[in-house]
Backbone bond lengths (Angstrom), bond angles and torsions (degrees), N, CA, C in turn:
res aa  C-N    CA-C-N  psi(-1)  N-CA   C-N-CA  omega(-1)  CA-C   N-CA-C  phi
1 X - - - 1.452 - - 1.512 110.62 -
2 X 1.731 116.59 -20.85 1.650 104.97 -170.88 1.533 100.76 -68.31
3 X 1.673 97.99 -42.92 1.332 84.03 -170.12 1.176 141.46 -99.47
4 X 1.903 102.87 27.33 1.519 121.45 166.58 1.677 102.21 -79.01
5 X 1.246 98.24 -34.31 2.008 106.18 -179.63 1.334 100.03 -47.42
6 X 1.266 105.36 -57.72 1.681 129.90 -149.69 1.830 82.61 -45.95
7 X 1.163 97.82 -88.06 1.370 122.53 -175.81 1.729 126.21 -37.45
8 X 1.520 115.30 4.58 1.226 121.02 172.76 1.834 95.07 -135.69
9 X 0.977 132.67 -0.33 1.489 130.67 146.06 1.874 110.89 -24.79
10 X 1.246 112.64 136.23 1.139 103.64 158.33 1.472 143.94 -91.53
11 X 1.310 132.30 149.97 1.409 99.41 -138.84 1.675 93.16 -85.51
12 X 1.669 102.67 -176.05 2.115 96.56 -163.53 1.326 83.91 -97.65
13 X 1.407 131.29 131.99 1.338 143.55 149.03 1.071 120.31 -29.95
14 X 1.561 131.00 128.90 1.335 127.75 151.01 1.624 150.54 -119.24
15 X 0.908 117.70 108.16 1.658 126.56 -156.68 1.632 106.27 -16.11
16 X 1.586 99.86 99.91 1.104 105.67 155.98 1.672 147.28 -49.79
17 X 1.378 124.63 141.18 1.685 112.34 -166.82 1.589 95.15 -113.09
18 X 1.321 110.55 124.63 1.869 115.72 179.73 1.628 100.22 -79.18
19 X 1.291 111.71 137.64 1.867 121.88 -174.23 1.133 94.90 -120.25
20 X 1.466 118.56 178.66 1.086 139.39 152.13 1.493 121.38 -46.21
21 X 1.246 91.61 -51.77 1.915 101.43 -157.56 1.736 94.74 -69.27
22 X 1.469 118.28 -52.03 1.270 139.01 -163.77 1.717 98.70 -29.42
23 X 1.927 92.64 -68.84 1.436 95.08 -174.15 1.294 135.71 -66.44
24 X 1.542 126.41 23.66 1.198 141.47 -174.26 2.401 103.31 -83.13
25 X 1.436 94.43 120.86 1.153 90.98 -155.05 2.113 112.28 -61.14
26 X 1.297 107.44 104.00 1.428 109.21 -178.32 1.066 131.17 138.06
27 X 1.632 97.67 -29.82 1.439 123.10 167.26 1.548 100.98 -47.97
28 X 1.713 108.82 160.54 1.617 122.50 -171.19 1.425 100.58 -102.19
29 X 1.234 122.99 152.08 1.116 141.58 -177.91 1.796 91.60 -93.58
30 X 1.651 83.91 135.19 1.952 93.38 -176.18 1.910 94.66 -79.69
31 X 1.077 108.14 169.72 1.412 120.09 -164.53 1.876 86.87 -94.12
32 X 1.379 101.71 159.01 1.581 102.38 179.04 1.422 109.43 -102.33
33 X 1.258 98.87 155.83 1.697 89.77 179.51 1.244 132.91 -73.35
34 X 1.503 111.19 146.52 1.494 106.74 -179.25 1.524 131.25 -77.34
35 X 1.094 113.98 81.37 1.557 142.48 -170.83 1.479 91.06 -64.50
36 X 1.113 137.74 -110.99 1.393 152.43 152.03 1.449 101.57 5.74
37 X 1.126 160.86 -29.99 1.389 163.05 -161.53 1.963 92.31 -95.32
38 X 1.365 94.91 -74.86 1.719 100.01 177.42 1.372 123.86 -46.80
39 X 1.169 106.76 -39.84 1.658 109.90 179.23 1.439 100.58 -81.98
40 X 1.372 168.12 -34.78 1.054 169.35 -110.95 1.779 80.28 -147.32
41 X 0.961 151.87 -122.53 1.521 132.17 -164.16 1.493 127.72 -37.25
42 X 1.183 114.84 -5.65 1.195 95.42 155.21 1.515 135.72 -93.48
43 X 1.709 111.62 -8.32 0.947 152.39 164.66 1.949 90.98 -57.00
44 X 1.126 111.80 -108.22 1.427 111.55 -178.45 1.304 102.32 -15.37
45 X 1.524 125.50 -84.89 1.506 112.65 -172.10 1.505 125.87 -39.62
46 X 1.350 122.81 -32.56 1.737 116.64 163.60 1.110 114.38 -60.17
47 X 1.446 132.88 -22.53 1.273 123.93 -176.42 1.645 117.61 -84.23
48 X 1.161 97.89 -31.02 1.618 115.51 177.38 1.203 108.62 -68.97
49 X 1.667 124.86 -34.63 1.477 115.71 -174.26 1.509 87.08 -86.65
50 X 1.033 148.49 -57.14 0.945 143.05 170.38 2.011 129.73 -4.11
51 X 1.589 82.95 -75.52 1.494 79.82 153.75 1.503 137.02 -83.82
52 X 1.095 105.42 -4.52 1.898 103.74 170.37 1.585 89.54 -59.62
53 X 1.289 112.89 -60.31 1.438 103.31 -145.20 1.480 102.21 -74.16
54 X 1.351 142.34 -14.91 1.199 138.80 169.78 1.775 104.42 -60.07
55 X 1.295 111.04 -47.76 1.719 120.42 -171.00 1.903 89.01 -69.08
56 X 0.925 106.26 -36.00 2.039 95.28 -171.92 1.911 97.17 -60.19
57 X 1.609 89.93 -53.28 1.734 91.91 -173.80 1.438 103.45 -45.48
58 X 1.219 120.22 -49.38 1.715 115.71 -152.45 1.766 100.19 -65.77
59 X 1.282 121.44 -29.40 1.494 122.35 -147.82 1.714 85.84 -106.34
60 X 1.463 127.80 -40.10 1.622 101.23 160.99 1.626 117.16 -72.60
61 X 1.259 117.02 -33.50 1.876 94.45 163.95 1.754 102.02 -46.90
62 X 1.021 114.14 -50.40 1.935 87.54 -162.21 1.151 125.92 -73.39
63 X 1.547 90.79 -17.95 2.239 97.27 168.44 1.944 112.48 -35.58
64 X 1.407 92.88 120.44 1.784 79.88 143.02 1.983 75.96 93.59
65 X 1.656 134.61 -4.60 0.966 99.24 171.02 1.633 108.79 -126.76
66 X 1.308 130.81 -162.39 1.804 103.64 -149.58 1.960 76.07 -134.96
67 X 1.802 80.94 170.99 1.530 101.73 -171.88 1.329 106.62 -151.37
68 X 1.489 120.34 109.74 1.642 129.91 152.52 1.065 117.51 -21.21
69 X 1.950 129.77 129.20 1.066 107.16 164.76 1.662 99.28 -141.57
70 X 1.125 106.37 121.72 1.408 129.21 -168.27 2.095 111.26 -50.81
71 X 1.132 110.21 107.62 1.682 108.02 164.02 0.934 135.92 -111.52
72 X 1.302 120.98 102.42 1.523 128.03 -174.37 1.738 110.12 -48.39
73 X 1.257 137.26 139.82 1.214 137.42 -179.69 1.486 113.99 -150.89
74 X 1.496 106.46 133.07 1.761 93.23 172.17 1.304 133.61 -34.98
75 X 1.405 111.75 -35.78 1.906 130.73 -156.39 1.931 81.57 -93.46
76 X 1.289 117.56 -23.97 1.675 92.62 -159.99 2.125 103.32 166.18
77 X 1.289 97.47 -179.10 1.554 100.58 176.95 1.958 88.65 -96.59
78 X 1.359 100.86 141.38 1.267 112.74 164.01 1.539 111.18 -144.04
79 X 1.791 104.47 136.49 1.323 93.87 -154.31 1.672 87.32 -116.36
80 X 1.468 117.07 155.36 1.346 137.53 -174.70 1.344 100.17 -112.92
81 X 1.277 110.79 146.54 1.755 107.09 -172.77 1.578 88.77 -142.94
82 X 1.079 104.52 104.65 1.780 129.72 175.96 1.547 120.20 -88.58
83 X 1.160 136.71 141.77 1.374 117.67 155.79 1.269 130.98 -80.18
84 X 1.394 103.01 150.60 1.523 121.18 166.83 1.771 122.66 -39.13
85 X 1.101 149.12 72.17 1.068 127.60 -138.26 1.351 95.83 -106.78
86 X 1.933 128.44 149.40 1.420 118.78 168.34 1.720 124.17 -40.95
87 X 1.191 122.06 -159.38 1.282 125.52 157.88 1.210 122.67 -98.99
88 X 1.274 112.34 114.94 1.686 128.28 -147.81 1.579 95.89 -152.20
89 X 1.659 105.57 170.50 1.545 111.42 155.51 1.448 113.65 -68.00
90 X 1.142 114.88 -26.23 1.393 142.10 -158.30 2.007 110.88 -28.89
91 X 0.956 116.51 155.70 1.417 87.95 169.48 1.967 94.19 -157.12
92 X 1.443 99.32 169.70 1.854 85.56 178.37 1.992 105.87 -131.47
93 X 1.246 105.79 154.95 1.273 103.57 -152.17 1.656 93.67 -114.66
94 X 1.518 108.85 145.87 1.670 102.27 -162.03 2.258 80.88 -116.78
95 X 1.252 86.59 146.33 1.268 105.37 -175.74 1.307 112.04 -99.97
96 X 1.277 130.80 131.23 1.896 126.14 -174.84 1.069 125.57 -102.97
97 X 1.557 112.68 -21.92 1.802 147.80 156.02 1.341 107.89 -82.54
98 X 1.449 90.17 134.20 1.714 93.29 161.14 1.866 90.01 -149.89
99 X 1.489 110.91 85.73 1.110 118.06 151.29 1.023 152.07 -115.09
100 X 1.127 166.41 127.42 1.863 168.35 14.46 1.749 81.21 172.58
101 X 1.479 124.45 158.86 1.267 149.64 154.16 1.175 108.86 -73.37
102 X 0.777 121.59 139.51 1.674 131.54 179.26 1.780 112.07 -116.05
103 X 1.713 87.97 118.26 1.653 124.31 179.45 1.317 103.11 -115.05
104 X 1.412 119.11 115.28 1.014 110.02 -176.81 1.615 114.62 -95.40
105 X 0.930 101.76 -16.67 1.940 115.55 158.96 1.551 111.33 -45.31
106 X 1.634 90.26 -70.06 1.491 94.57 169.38 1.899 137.73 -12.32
107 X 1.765 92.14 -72.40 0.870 118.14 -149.25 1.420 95.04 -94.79
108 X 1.527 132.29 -21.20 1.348 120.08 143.14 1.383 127.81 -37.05
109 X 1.368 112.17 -58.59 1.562 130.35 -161.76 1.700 91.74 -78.65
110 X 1.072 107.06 -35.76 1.784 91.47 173.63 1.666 105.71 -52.74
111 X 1.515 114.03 -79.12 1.440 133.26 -167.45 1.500 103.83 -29.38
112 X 1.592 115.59 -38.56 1.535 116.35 -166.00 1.666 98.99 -74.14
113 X 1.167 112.82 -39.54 1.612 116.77 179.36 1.233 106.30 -49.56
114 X 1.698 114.76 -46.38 1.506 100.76 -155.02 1.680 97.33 -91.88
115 X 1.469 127.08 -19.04 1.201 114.94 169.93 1.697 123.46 -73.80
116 X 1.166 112.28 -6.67 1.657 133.00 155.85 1.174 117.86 -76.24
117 X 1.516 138.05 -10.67 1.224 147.25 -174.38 1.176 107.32 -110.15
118 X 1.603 115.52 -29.25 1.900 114.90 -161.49 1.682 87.21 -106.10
119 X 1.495 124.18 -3.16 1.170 106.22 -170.25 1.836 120.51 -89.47
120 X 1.728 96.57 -11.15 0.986 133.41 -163.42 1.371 82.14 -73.92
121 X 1.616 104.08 -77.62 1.776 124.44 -160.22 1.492 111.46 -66.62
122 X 1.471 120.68 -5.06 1.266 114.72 160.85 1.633 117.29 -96.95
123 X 1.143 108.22 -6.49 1.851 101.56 168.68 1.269 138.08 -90.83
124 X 1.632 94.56 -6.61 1.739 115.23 156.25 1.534 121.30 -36.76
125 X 1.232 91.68 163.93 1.209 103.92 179.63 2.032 115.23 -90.64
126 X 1.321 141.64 129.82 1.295 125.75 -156.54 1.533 121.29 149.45
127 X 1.355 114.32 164.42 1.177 107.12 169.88 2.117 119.08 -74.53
128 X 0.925 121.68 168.77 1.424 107.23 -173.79 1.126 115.74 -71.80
129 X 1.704 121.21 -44.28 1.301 135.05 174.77 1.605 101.75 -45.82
130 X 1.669 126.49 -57.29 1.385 107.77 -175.32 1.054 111.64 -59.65
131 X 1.957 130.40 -16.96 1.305 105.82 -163.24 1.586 117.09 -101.56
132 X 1.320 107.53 18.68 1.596 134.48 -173.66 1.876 85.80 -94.54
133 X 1.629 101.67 -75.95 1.511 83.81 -166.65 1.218 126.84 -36.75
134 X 2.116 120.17 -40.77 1.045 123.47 -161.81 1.621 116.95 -60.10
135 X 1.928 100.67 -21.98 1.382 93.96 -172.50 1.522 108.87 -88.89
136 X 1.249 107.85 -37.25 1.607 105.65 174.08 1.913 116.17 -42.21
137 X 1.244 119.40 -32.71 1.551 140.02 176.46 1.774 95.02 -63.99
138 X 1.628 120.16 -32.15 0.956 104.38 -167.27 1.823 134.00 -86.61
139 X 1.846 123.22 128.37 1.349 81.01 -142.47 1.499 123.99 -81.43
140 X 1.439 107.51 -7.14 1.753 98.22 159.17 2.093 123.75 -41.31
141 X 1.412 79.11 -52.20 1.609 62.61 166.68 1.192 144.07 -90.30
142 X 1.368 118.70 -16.88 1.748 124.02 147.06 1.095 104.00 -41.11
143 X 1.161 135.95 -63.17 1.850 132.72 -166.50 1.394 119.65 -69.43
144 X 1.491 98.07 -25.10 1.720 100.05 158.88 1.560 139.64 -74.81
145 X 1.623 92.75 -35.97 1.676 90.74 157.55 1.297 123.35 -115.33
146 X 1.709 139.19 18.80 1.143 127.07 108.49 1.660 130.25 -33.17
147 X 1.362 124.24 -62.21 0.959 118.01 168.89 1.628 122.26 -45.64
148 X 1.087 130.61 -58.21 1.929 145.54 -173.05 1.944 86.21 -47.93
149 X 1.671 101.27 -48.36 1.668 85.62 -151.79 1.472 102.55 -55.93
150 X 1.727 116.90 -18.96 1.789 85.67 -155.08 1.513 94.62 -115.45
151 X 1.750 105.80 60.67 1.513 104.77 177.96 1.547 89.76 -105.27
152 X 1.338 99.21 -178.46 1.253 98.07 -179.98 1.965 96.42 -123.18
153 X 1.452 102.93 87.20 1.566 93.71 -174.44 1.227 139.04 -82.02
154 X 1.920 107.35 -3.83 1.360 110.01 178.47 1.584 101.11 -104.84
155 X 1.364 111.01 38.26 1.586 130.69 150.07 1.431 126.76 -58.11
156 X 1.470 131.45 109.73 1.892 113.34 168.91 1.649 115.54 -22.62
157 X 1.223 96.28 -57.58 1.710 111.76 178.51 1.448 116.79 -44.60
158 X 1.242 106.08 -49.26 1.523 90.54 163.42 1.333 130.59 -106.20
159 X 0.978 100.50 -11.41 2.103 91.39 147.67 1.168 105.13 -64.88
160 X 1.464 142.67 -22.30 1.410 106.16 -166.44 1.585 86.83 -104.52
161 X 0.898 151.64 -3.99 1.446 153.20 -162.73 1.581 112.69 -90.31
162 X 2.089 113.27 -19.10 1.124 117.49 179.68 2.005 87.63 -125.68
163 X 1.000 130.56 14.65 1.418 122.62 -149.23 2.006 90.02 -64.65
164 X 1.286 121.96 -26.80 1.451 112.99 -161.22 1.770 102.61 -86.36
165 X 1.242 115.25 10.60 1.542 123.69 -173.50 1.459 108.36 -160.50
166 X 1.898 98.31 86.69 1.674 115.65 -179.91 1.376 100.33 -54.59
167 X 1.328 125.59 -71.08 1.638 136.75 -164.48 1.413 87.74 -30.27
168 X 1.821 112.43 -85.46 1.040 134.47 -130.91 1.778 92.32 -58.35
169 X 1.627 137.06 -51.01 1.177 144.99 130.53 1.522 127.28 1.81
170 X 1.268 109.59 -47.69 1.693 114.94 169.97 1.402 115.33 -95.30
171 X 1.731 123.89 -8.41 1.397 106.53 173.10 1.569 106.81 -96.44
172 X 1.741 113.41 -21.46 1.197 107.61 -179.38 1.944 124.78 -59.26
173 X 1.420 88.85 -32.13 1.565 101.15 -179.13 1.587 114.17 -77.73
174 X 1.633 122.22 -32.08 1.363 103.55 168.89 1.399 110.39 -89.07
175 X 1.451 142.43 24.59 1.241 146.66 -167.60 1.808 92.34 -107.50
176 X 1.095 108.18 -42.36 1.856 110.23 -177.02 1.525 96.65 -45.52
177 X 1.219 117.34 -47.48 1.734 115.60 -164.12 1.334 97.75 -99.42
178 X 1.592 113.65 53.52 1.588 108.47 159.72 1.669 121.31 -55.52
179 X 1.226 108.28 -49.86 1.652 127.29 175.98 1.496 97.79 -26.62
180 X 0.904 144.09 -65.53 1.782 141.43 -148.86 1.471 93.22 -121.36
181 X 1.338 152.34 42.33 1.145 141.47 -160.77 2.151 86.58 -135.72
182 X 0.918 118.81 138.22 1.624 131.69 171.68 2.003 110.12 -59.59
183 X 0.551 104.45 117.00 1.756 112.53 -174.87 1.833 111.74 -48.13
184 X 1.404 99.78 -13.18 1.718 83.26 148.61 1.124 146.46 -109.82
185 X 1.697 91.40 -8.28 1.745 100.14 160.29 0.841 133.69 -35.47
186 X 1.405 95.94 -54.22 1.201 137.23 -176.20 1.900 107.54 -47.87
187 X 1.382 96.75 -53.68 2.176 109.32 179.25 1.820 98.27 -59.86
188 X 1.645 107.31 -46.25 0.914 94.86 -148.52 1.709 96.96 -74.91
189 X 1.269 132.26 -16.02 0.990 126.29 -177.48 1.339 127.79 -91.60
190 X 1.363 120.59 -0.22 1.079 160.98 157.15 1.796 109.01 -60.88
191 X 1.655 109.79 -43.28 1.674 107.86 -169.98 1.151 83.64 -79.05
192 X 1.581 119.09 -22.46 2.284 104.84 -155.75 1.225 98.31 -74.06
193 X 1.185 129.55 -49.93 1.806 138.44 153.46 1.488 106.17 -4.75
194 X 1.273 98.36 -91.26 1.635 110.28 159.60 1.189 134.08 -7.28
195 X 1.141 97.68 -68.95 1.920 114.34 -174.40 1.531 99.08 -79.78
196 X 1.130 132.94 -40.22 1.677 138.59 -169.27 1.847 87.73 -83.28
197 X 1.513 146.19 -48.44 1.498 130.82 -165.02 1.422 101.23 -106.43
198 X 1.012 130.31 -48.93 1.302 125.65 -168.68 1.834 119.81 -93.93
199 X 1.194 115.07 -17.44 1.428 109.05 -168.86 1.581 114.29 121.92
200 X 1.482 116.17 172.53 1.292 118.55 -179.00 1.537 113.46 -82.20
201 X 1.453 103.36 -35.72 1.370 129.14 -169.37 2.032 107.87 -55.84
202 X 1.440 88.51 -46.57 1.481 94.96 161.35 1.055 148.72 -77.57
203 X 1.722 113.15 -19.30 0.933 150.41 -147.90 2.110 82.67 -99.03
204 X 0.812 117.20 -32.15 1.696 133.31 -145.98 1.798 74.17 -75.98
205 X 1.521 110.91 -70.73 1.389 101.80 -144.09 1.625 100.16 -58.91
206 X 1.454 124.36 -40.75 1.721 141.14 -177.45 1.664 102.87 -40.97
207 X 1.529 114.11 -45.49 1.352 114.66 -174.17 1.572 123.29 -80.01
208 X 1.767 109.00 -25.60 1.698 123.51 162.34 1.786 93.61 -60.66
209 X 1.372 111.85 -69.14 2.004 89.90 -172.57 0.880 120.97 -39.33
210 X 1.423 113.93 -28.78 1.818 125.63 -153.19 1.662 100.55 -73.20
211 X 1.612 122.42 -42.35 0.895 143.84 145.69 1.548 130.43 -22.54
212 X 1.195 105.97 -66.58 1.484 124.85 -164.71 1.822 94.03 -70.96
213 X 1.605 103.34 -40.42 1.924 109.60 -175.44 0.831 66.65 -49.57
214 X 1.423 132.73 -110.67 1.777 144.41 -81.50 1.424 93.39 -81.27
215 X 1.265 135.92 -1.16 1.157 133.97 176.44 1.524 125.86 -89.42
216 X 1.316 96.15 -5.92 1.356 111.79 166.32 1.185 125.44 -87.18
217 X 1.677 138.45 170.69 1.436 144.01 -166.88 1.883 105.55 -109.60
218 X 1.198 87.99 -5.00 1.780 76.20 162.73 2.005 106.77 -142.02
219 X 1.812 101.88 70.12 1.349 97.36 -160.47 1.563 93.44 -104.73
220 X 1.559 105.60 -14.71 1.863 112.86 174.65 1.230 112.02 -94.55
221 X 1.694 114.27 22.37 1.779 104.73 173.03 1.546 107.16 -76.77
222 X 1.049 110.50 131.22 1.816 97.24 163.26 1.528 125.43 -72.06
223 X 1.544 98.07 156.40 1.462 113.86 -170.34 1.954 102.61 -46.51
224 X 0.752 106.42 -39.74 2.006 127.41 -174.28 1.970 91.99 -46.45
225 X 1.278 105.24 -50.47 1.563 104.39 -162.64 1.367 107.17 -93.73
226 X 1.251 99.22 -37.32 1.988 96.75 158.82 1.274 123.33 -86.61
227 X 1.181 117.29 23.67 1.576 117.58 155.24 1.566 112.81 -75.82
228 X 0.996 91.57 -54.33 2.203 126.02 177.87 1.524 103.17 -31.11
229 X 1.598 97.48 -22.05 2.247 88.09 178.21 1.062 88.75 -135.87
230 X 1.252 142.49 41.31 1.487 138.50 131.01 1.092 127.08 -63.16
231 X 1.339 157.07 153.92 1.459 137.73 179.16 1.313 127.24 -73.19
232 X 1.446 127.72 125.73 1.186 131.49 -162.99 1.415 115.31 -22.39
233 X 0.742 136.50 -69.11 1.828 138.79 176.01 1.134 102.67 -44.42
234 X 1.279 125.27 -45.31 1.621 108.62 -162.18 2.124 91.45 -74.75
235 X 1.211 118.20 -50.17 1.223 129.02 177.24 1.269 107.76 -21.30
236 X 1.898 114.67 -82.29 1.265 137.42 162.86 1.526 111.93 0.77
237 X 1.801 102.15 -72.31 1.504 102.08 -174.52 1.700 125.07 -68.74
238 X 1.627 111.34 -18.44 1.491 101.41 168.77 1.111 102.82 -61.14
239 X 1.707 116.48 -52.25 1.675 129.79 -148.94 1.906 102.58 -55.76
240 X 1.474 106.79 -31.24 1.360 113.08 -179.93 1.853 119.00 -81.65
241 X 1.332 108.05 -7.58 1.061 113.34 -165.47 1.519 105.53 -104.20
242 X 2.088 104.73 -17.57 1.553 102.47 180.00 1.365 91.76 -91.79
243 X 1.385 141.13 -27.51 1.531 115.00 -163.16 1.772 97.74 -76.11
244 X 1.169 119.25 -30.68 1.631 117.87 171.71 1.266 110.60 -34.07
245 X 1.120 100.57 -47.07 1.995 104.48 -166.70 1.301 110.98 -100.70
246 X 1.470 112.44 1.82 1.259 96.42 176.63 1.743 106.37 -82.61
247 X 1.650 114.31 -24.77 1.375 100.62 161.59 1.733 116.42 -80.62
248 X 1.257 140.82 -20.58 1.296 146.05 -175.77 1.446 120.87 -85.48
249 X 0.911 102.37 -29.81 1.793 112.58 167.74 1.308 104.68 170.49
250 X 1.893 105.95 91.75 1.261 115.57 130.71 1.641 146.34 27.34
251 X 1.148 83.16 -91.85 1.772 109.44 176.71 1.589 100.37 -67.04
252 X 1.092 140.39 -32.90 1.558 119.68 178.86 1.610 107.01 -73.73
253 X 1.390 113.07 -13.34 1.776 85.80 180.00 1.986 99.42 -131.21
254 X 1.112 86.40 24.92 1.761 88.74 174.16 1.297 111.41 -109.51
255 X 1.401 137.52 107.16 1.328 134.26 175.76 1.974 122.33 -11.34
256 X 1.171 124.30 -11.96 1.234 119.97 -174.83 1.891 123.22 -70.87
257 X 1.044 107.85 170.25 1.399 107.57 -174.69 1.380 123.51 -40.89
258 X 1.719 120.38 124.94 1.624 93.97 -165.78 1.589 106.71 -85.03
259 X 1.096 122.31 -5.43 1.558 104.20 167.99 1.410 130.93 -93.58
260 X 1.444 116.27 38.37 1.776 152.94 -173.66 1.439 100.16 -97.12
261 X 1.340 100.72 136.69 1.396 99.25 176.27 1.379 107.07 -169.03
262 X 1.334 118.23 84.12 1.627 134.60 -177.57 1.158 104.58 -47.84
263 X 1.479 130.49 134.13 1.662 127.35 163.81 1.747 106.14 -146.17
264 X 1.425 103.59 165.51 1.619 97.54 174.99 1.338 105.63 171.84
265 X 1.253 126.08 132.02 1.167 147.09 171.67 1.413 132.66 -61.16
266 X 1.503 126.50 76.46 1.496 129.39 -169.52 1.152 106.67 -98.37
267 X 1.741 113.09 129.18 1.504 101.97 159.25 1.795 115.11 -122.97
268 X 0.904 114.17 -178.49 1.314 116.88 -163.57 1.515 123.04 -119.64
269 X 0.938 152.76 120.17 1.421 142.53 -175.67 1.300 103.75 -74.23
270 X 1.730 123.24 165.64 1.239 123.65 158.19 1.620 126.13 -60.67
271 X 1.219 124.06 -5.01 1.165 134.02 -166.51 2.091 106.61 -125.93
272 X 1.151 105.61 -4.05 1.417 116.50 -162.38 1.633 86.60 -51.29
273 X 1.307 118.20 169.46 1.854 117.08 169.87 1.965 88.37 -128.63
């Protein structure tokens, strides 16, 4: 609107000079100059640079300082804290995973620990069910499938990191979602371990427990509900290891399909709220 005003202003008069030619009777009077037109746009244009450069100031003060950004999530609110970035193309990318690096050395030499630990606690003497809890209590194998859950296995990286050992590759990935998985899956996936690192020979005794479970009436409880009569500490550390993932990945401690794996690409403007 200023500068519809601007533009119907009248223009400022300026002292006319009488000529010769002028006073010739009929002749046109030359138009006066637009005095008032020039000063009135150039006016607008100071104001405009004016405020650019106030809006430049405001957006380098905020460079360099950071901004919360709220994520709704099944498990809970999880908040991302991004920076403030100048005014740029620039953009910032919010991450929905936050899982473990993948060593695949590692995560061999883990599995062998914990199948050296369960091999122990399955040759006891007992019902099978006690001798499942005893190994889950044990901490090679807590640290083994704590560790698996917060890989990210339907990763390229780790397909290609196990690509020369399918088996050994397909038990590692339903082993991440021990949490919601039935407690003999769990054995039986445990012998494939076995048979794929250690041999058949070993593999033999893993598949008699595997046996002896499923023969029981609570062999489809999941690991989640037989944690619950483990002893408090040992409990504690699953219970601490599912609220982890319930912001880091979801899907390992939420009953849903374990070969699911939500992903998606967000980016953020400098101005996003």
């Amino acid at each position: 609107m200023a500068a519809f005003a601007v533009s119907m202003q009248s223009p400022v008069p300026t002292p006319s000079v009488a000529g010769p030619s002028y006073a010739l009777r009929g002749a046109a009077t030359p138009a006066s100059p637009e005095t008032g037109y020039s000063t009135r746009t150039v006016g607008v244009a100071a104001i405009s640079a004016a405020a650019a450069s106030v809006l430049q100031a405001d957006r380098k003060r905020k460079a360099g300082r950071i901004q919360k950004v709220l994520v709704k999530s099944r498990g809970g609110d999880a908040v991302e804290t991004i920076p403030v970035m100048p005014a740029s193309p620039t953009t910032t990318e919010i991450n929905y995973y936050k899982l473990d690096e993948i060593d695949a050395t590692k995560i061999i030499a883990s599995m062998k620990s914990a199948l050296k630990a369960m091999k122990g606690k399955i040759s006891a003497e007992g019902p099978a069910e006690g001798k499942l809890s005893a190994t889950l209590c044990d901490e090679e194998v807590m640290s083994a499938l704590v560790s698996m859950s917060r890989l990210p296995v339907f990763s390229k990286e780790f397909g290609t990191a196990f690509r020369d050992d399918l088996d050994l590759l397909h038990a590692l990935k339903q082993i991440k979602y021990f949490w919601n998985l039935p407690q003999s899956q769990i054995a039986i996936l445990m012998s494939q371990l076995a048979k794929q690192l250690e041999g058949p020979e070993v593999a033999a005794e893993f598949e008699a427990f595997t046996q002896e479970l499923c023969q029981s009436a609570s062999h489809l409880v999941t690991i989640k509900e037989v944690s619950k009569k483990l002893p408090a500490e040992v409990h504690a550390k699953y219970m601490e290891n599912a609220a982890y993932l319930e912001d880091a990945d979801s899907h390992a401690v939420y009953p849903t399909s374990i070969y699911r794996q939500c992903d998606a690409l967000t980016l953020a403007t400098p101005d996003a709220a």
